[in-house]
C-alpha positions in Angstrom: -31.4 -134.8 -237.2 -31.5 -133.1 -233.8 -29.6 -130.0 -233.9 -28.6 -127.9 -230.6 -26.5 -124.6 -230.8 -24.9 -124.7 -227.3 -23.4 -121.3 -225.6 -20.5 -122.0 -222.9 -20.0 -125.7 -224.4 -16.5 -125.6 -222.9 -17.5 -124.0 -219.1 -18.0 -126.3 -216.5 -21.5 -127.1 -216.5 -21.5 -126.9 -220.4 -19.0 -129.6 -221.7 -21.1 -132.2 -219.2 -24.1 -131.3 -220.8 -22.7 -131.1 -223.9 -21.2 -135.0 -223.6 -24.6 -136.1 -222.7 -26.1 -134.1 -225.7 -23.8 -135.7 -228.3 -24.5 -139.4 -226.4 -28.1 -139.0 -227.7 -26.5 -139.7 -231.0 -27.9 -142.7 -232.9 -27.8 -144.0 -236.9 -31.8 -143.6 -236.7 -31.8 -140.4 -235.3 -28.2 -138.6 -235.4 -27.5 -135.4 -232.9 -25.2 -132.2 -234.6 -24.0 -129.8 -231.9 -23.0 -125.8 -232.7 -20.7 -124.2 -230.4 -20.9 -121.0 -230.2 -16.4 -120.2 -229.7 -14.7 -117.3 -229.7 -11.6 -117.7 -232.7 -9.2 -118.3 -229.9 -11.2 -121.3 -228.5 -11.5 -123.2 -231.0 -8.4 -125.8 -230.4 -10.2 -126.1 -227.1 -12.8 -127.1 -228.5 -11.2 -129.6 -230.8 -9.0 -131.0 -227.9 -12.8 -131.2 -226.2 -14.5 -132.8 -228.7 -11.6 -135.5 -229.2 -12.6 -137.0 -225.7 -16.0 -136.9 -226.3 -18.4 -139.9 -228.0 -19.3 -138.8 -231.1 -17.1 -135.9 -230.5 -16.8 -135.1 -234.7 -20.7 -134.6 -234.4 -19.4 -130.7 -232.2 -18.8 -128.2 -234.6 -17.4 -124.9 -233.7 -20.1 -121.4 -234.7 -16.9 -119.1 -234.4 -18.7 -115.7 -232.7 -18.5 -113.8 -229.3 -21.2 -113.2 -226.5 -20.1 -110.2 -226.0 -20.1 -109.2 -228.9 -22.7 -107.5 -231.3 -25.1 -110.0 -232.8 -22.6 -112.8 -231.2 -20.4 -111.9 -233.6 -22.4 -113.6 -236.5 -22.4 -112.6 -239.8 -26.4 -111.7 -241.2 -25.6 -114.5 -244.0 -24.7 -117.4 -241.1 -27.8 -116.1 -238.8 -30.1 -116.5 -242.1 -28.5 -120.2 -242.8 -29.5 -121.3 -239.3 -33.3 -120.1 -239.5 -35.0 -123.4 -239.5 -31.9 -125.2 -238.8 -31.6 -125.2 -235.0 -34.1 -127.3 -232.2 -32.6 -126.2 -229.1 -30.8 -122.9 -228.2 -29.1 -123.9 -224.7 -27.9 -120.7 -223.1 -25.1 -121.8 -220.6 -22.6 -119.4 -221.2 -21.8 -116.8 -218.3 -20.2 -114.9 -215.7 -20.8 -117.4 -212.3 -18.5 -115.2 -210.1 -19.9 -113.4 -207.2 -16.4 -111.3 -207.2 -16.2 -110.7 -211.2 -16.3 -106.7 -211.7 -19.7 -105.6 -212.4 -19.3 -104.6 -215.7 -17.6 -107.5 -216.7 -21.1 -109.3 -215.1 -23.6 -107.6 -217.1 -22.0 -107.6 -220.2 -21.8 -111.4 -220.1 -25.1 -112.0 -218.2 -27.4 -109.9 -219.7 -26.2 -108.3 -222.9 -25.0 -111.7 -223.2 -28.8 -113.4 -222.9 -30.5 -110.6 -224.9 -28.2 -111.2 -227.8 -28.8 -114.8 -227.5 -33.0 -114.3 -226.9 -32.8 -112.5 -230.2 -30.7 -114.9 -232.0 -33.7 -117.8 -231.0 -35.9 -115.1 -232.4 -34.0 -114.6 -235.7 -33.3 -118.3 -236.8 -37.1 -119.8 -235.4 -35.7 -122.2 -233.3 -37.4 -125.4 -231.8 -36.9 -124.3 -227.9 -34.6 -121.8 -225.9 -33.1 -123.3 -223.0 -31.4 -121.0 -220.8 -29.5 -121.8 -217.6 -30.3 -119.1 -214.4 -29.6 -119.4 -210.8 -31.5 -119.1 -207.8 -29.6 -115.9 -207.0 -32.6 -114.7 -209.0 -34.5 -115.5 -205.6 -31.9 -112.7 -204.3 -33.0 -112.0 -200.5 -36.8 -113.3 -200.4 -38.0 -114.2 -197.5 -39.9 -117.5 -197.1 -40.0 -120.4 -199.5 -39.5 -119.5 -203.2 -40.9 -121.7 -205.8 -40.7 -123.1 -209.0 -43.1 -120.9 -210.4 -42.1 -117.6 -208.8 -40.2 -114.8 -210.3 -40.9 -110.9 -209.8 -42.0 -111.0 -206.2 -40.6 -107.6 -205.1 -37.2 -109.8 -204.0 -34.4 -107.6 -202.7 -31.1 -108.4 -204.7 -28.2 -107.2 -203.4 -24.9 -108.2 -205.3 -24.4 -107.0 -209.0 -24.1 -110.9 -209.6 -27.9 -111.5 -208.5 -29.3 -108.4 -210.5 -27.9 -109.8 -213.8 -29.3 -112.9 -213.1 -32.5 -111.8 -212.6 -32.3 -109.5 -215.5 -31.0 -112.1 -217.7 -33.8 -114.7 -217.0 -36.9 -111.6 -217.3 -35.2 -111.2 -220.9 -35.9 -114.7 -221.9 -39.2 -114.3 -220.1 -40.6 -111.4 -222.1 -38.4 -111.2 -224.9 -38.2 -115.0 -226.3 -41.4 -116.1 -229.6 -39.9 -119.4 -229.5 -40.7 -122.0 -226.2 -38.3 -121.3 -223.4 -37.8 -123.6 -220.4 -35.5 -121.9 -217.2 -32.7 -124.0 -215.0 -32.0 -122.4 -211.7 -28.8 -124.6 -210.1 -28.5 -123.6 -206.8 -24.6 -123.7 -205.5 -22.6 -125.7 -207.7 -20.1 -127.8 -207.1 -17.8 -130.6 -208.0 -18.8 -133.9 -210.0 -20.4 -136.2 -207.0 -18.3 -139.2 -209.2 -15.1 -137.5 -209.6 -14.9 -134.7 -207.6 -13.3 -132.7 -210.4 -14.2 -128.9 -210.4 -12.8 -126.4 -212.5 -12.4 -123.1 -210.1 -12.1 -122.0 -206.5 -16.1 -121.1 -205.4 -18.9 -121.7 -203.0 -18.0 -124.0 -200.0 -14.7 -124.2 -201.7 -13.8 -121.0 -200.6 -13.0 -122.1 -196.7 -11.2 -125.0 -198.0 -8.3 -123.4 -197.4 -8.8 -122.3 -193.7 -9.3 -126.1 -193.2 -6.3 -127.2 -195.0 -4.6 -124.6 -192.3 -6.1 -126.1 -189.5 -5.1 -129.7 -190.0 -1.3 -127.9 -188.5 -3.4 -127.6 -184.9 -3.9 -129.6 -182.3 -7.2 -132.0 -183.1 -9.2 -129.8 -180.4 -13.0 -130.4 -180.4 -14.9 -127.2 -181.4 -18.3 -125.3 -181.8 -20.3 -123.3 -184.1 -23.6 -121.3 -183.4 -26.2 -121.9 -185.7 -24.9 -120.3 -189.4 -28.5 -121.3 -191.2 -28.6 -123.5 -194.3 -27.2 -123.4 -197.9 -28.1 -125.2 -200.9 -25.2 -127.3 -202.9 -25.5 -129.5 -206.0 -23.1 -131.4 -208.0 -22.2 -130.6 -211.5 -23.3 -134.6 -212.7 -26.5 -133.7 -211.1 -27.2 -130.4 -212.3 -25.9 -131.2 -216.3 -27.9 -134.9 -216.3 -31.1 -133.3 -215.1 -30.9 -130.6 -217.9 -30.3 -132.6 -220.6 -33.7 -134.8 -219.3 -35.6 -132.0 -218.7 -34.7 -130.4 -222.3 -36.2 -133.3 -224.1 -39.9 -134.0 -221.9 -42.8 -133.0 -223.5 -45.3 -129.9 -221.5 -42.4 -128.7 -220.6 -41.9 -125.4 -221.9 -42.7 -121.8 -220.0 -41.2 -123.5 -216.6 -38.7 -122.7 -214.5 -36.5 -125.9 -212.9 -34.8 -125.6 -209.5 -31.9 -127.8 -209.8 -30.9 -128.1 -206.2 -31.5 -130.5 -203.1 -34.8 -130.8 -201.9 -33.9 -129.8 -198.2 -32.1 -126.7 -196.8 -28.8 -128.3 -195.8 -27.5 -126.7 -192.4 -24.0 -124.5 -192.9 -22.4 -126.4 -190.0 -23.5 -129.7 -191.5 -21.8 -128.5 -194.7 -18.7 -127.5 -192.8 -18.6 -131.0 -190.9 -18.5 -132.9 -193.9 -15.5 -130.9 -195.3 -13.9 -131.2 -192.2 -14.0 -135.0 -192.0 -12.9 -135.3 -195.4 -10.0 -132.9 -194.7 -9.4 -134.7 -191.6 -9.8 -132.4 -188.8 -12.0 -132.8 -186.6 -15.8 -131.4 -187.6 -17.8 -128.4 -185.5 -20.6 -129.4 -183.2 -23.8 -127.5 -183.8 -24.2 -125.6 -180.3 -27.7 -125.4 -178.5 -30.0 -123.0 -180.0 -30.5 -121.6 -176.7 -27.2 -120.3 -177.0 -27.1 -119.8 -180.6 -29.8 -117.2 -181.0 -27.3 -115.0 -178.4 -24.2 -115.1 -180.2 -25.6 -114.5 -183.9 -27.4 -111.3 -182.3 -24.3 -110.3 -180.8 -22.0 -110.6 -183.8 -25.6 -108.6 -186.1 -24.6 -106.0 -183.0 -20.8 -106.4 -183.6 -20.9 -105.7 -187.4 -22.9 -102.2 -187.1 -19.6 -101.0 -184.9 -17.9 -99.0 -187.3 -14.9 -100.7 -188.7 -15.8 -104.3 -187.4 -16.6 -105.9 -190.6 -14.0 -104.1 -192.1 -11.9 -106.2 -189.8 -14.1 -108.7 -190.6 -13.1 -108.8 -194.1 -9.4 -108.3 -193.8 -9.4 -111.7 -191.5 -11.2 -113.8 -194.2 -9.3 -112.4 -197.1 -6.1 -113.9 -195.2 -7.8 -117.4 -195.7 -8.9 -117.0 -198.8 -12.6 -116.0 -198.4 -13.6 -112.5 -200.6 -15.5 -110.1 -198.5 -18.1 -110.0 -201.6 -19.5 -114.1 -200.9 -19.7 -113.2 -196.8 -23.1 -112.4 -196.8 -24.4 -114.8 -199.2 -22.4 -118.1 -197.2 -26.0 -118.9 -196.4 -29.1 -118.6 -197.5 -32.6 -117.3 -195.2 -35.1 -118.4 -197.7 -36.0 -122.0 -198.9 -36.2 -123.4 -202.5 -39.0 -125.4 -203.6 -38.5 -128.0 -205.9 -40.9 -130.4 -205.8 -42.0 -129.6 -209.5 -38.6 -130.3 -210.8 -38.7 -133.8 -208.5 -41.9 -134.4 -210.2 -41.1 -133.3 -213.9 -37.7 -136.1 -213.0 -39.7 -139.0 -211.4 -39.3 -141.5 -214.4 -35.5 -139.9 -214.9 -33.5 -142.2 -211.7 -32.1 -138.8 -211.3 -31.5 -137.3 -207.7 -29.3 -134.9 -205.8 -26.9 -137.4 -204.1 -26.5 -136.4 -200.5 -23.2 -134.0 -199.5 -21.5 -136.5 -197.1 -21.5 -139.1 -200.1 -19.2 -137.0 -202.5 -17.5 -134.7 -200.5 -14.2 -136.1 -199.8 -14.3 -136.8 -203.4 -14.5 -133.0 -203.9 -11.9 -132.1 -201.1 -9.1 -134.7 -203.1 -9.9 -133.1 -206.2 -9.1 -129.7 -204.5 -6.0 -130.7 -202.9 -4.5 -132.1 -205.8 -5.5 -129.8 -208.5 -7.5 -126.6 -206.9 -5.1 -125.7 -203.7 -3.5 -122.3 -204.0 -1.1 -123.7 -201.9 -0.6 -126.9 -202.9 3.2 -126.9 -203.7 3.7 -125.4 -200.6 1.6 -128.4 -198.9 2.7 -131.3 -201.4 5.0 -133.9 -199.4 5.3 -138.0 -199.0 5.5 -139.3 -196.1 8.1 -141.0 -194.5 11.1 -139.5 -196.9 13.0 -136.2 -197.0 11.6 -132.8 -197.4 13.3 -132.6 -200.7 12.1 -135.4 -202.3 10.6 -135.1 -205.8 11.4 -131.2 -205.5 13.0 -129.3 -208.3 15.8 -127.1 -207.1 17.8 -125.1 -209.4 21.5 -124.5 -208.5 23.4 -122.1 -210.2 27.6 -122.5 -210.4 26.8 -126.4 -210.0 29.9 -127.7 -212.1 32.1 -127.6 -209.3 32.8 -126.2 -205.7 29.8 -126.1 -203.2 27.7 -126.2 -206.3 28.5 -130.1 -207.1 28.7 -130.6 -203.8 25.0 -129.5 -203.2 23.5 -131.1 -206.4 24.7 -134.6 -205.0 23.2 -133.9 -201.6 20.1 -132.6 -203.0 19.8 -136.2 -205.4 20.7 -138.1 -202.5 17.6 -137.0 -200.2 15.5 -137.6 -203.4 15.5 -134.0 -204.8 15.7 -133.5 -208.7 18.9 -131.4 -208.8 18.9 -128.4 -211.9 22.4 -128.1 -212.8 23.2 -124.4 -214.2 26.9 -123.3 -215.0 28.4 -121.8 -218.4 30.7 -125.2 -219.1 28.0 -127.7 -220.5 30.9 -130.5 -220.1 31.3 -129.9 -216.5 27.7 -130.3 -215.9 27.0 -133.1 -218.2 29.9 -134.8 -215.3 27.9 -134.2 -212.6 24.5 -135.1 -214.0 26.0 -138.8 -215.1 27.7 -138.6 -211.2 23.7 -138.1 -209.6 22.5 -140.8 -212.2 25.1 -143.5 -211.2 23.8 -143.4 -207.7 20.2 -143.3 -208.9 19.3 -140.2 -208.9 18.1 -137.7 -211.4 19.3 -134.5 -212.3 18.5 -131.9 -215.4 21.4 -129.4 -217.5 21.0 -125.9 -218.4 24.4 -123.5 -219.7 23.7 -120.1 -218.7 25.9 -117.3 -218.6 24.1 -115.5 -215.6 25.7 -112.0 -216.3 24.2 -112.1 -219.6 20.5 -110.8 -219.4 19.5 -112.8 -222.4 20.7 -116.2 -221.2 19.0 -115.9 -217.6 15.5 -115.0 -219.7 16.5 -117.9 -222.1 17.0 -120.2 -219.2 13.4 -119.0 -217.0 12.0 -119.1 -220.4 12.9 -123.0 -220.5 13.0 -123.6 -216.8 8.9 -123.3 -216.6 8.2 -124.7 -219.9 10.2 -127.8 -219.0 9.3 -128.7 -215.7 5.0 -128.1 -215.7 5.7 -130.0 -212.4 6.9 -126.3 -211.0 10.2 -124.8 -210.1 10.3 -125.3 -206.5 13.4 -123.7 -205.1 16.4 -121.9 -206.5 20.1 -121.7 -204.7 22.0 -118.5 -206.0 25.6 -120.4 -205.8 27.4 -118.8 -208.5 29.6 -116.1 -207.8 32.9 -114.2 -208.2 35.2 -113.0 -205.7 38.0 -110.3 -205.9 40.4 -109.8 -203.1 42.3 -106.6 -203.7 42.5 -103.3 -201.5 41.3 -99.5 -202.7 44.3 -98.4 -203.0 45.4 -101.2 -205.9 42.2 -100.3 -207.6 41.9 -96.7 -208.6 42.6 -98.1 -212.1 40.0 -100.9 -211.7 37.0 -99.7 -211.3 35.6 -103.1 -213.8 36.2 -105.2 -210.9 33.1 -103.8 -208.7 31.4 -104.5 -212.4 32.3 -107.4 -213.1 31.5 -108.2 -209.5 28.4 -106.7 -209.2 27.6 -108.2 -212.7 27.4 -112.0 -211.4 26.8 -111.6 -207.6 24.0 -109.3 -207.1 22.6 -108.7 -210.9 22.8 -112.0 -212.0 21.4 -113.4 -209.3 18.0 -110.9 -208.9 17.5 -111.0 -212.4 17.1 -115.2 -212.0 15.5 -114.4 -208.9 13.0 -111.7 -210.6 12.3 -114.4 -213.5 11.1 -117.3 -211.4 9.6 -115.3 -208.8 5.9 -114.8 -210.8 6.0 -118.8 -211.3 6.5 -118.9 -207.8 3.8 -116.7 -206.8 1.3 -118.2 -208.9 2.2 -121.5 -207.4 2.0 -119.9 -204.2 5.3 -122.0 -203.2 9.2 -121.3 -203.8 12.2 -120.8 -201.9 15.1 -119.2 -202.3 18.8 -119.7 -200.7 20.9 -117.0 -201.1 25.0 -118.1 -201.0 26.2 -115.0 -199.5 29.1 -114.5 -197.2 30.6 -114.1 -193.6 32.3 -111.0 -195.2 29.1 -109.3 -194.8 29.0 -109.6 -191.2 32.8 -109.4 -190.5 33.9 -106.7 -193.2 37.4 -107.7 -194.1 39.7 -105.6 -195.5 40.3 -106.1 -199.4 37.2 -107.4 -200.4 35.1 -104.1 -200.9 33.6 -105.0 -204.4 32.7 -108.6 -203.4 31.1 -107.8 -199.7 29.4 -105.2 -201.6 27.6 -107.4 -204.1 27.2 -109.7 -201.2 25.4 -107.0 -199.1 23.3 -106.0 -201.8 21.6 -109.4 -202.5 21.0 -109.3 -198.8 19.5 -105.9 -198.9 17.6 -107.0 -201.8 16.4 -110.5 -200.2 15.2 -108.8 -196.8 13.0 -106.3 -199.0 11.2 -108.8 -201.1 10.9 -111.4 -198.5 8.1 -109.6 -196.9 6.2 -108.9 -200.3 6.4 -112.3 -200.8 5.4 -113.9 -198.0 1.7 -113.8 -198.6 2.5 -116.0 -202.0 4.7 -118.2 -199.2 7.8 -117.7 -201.3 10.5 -117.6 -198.8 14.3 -116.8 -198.6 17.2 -118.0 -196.7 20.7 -116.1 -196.8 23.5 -118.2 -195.8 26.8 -116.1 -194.8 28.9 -118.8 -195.8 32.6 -118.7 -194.0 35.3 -119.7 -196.3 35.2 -122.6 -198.3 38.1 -124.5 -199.8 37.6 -124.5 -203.6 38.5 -123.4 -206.5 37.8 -119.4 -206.1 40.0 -119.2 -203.1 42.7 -121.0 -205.1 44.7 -118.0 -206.8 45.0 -116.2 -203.0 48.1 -118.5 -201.9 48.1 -117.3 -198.3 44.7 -119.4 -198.1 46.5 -122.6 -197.9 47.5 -121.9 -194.2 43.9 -120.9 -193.8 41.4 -123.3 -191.4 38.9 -123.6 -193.9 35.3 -125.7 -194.0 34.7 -128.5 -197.1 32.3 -127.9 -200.1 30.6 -130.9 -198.4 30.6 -128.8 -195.3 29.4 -125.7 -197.1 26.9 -128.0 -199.0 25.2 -129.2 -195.5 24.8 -125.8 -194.9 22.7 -124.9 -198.1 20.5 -128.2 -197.8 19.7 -127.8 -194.3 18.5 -123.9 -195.6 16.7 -125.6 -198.3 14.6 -128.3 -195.8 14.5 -126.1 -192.5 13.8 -123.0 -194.5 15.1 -120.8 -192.2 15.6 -116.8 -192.6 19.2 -116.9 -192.2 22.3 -119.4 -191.5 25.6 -118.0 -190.6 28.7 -119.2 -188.2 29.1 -117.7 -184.2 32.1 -115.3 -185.6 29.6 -113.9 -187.9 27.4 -112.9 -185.8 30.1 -111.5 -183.2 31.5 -109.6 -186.2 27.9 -108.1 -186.8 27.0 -107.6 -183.2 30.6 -106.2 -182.7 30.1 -103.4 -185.5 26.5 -102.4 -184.4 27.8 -101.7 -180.7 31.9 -100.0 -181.1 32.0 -99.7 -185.3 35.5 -97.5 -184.5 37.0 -100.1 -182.6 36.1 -103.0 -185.1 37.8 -100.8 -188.0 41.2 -100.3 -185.7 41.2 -104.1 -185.4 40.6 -104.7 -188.7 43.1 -102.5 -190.0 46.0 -104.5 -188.1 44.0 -107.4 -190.1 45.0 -105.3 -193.3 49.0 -104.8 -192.4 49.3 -107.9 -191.7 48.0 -110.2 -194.6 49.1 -108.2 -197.8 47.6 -108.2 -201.2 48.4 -111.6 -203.3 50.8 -111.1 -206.4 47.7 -111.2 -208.7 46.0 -108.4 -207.0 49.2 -106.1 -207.1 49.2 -106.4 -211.0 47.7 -103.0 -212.7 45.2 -102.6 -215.4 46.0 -104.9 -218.6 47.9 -107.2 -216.2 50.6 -104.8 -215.4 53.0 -105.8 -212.6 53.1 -102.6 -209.9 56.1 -101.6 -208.0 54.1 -103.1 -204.3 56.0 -105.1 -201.9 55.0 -108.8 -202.9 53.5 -111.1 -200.3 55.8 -113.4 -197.7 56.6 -116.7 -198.5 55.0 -118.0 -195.1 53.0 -115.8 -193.2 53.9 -114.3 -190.1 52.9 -116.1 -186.9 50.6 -112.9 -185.8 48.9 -113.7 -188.8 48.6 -117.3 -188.5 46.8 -116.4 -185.0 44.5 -114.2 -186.8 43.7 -116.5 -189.2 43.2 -119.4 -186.3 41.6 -117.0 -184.6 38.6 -115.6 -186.7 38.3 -118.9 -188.7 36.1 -118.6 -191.3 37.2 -115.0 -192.4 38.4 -114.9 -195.6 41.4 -112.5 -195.0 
């Protein structure tokens, strides 16, 4: 039996190498893999080995890297002495922008723990994986057989590799052999990769560039890099682990040519399908690249620098190392792999293979980007409508289904909603129920709680419909000081606290949008509706605030000042039916156009009088408002006292007067 003890069997490079370990596995001469997994891991590695062949062959060796001794027990090192051919050291921190500490604990007290574990149990051969950031900045061509040549490293990243691999160079009694990958990337087959890094990092700023005009463009010359696939890099290992003469060698697992940063870049480009940079002349090249070495000793340039390429998605720390001024030799890993069929495929071959995989799985911005062609902007997104049992609420759930849109129907009355989901699904559609009490604290967690677990697909937008409105003026409300509560309860807190719950699942899926239902009353002021304007003011206040925190993580808000709407809320205030009013439909075209168009705000001509009209003679608007006051009185409900109690007020007209009715005709929309 053949028995490895694997670190980092679940990383990226480690479960490939892993599956081919475990494929060795044969009646006449069976394979047994240890992985070394922290307690937490091991389901992982269960799930793992389940896809594997001859995954039941992987056992987990619970321990830590980080930890003392691995976190073995003397008693399990001693039952391994004798036990173990290969050691294969993969585990570690491959992250230029990883904190320093975090580096070297991983990278090198990781390696000297696992140097003296080889030590400790006798094993057949230590194989440990490095990285040509051991070459740090050499200049010339660095071979197979070089290692302390007086090489300038300058990142935290290429000291602990170097000081990793000299540990298994002077520290290891058993056989060693040394892998240096050079940049890795994706599977060459599949294109799956498992974090933004390398190239990947101006994948972004190409994604962006594909909303520009397809306008043909140059770059100076940025030197070469050095990219290999993952299939490559994980095949080539697990060959090299098992040829004989092998051992006290170093490997450079990486294409045998320098390959040019523009070429790079043009491959991407194609794939992403913008058009690809044209290498400029080298007469002109050699100008420009000493101008912008000038450029970046001017004091706060490269700061500047820096701030620019964060905003795509580039860290500062991987600017200098985007290329590479030394070559690496491999022409005795080429030779060592002659009988193998193993080469590094070329870039052009794979890479839109590795730009798909990043677009649908690796995109920060891929909800933000996600859309089919030739249907609505709302199709197949999940928007979450609160008050949705009736109103503008149903109305907006339908319209939403109809363009394709997967309608979340939130409301306290279950029955109500259970309606209007079997409405959506007659017509085809599809539509989900939540009851949620959105005053109550615990029922808006209980309903984020189940929003994101439901839907892995994301939460994509969220319409703050629900709401309550109280018409009644100060003077009729000394003794009701629970109706700015109440009020404040279901339009402003209510709303945030949804807002506040979905807001990190919208930031990490660097997508969401959020439509606010607010109201003319805002911009118009009317008389008798302090407590509701007020809640309706606040969630604007609150909306314009976090809009520009948020718009890095491209979560967006709309606030619709909505004029009045003929439903149900407006019922109890009788003077309403003489009122020119707009539909829920109409109210509902309003909310889906805020939902496609995304735009900051939607509001109604009169609105935005009443606003402009305030900002330039406030005194004036108040002395017209107040004949707005005399003239349409408080309702009968709103002259009743606390506990209901009727007070001696003069009770409304029958029909309104006709200097009302003007008013009314007038500033349509207002809700008086």
């Amino acid at each position: 039996m053949t028995t490895y003890l694997v670190t980092g069997a679940t990383g990226f490079v480690g479960r490939r190498l892993t599956a081919l370990l475990l494929a060795r596995h044969t009646d006449e001469h069976p394979v047994r893999v240890l992985a070394l997994t922290r307690e937490g891991s091991v389901s992982r590695l269960a799930a793992l080995a389940a896809r594997m062949e001859h995954g039941e062959r992987l056992e987990p060796l619970v321990g830590d890297l980080t930890a003392p001794r691995l976190g073995l027990t003397a008693d399990r090192v001693a039952g391994l002495r004798g036990e173990v051919d290969h050691v294969v050291h993969v585990a570690a921190v491959y992250d230029m922008t990883a904190d320093p500490a975090v580096t070297e604990k991983a990278n090198v007290d990781g390696t000297r723990a696992v140097v003296a574990l080889a030590n400790a149990i006798e094993a057949g051969h230590l194989h440990h994986v490095s990285s040509i950031a051991v070459a740090g900045d050499y200049d010339g061509t660095f071979t197979e057989e070089m290692f302390d040549v007086g090489q300038p490293l300058t990142s935290p990243y290429h000291r602990s590799k170097y000081e990793a691999e000299r540990l298994v160079r002077e520290g290891s009694a058993v056989p060693w052999r040394v892998y240096r990958p050079s940049v890795v990337v994706g599977d060459s087959r599949t294109g799956e990769m498992d974090k933004v890094d390398g190239p990947y990092y101006v994948f972004s700023l190409l994604a962006r560039m594909r909303l520009l005009p397809p306008v043909p463009w140059a770059l100076p010359d940025l030197g070469a890099t050095n990219v290999v696939p993952v299939d490559y890099v994980a095949a080539a290992m697990d060959y090299l682990m098992h040829e004989r003469d092998l051992d006290g060698r170093a490997f450079h697992l990486g294409h045998p040519r320098p390959q040019p940063v523009v070429g790079m870049l043009a491959a991407f480009c194609r794939a992403a399908g913008v058009p690809a940079p044209m290498s400029l002349d080298p007469r002109l090249s050699a100008p420009i690249m000493g101008l912008a070495d000038l450029a970046a000793r001017i004091p706060g340039v490269t700061a500047a620098r820096d701030v620019v390429a964060g905003s795509v998605g580039i860290p500062p720390e991987v600017i200098p190392h985007l290329s590479f001024a030394l070559t690496f030799d491999t022409a005795a890993t080429r030779k060592a792999l002659r009988h193998s069929g193993l080469a590094t495929p070329e870039l052009r071959t794979y890479a839109q293979r590795l730009w798909d995989w990043w677009e649908a799985e690796l995109d920060p911005e891929r909800a933000r980007r996600r859309s089919l062609p030739g249907k609505s902007k709302l199709a197949g997104r999940t928007v979450v409508i609160t008050g949705a049992s009736s109103g503008i609420g149903h109305a907006t759930a339908l319209k939403v289904a109809e363009r394709g849109g997967i309608p979340i129907l939130v409301a306290r009355s279950t029955d109500k909603l259970e309606a209007v989901r079997e409405e959506i699904e007659a017509a085809g559609g599809d539509a989900f129920v939540y009851s949620c009490d959105v005053t109550q604290p615990e029922s808006v967690d209980a309903l984020v709680k189940a929003l994101v677990a439901d839907h892995p697909g994301g939460i994509d937008m969220l319409v703050n419909n629900a709401g309550r409105s109280i018409r009644r003026s100060i003077k009729l409300s000394y003794d009701r000081f629970h109706d700015f509560e109440r009020t404040m309860a279901l339009n402003y807190f209510g709303a945030i606290r949804l807002i506040v719950g979905l807001l990190p699942h919208m930031s990490d899926r660097k997508f969401g949008h959020v439509v606010n239902v607010s109201s003319i009353g805002v911009q118009t002021n009317p008389p008798r509706f302090a407590a509701y304007v007020a809640s309706k003011a606040a969630l604007d206040a609150f909306s314009r605030v976090v809009a520009s925190e948020t718009w890095g993580d491209h979560v967006t808000f709309t606030t619709i000042h909505m004029p009045l709407v003929r439903t149900p809320m407006i019922a109890p205030t009788k003077i309403y039916d003489a009122f020119p009013t707009i539909s829920p439909d109409q109210a509902a075209d309003m909310i889906v156009t805020a939902l496609e168009d995304k735009p900051k705000h939607i509001g109604t001509p009169l609105g935005t009088v009443g606003e402009v009209s305030y900002a330039l003679w406030p005194k004036g608007v108040d002395a017209v408002l107040h004949q707005a006051y005399r003239l349409f009185p408080d309702s009968t409900a709103a002259a009743r006292g606390e506990g209901g109690t009727p007070r001696s007020v003069p009770q409304p007209p029958a029909i309104l007067s006709q200097s009302a009715l003007a008013m009314a005709r007038i500033f349509r929309g207002v809700h008086w």
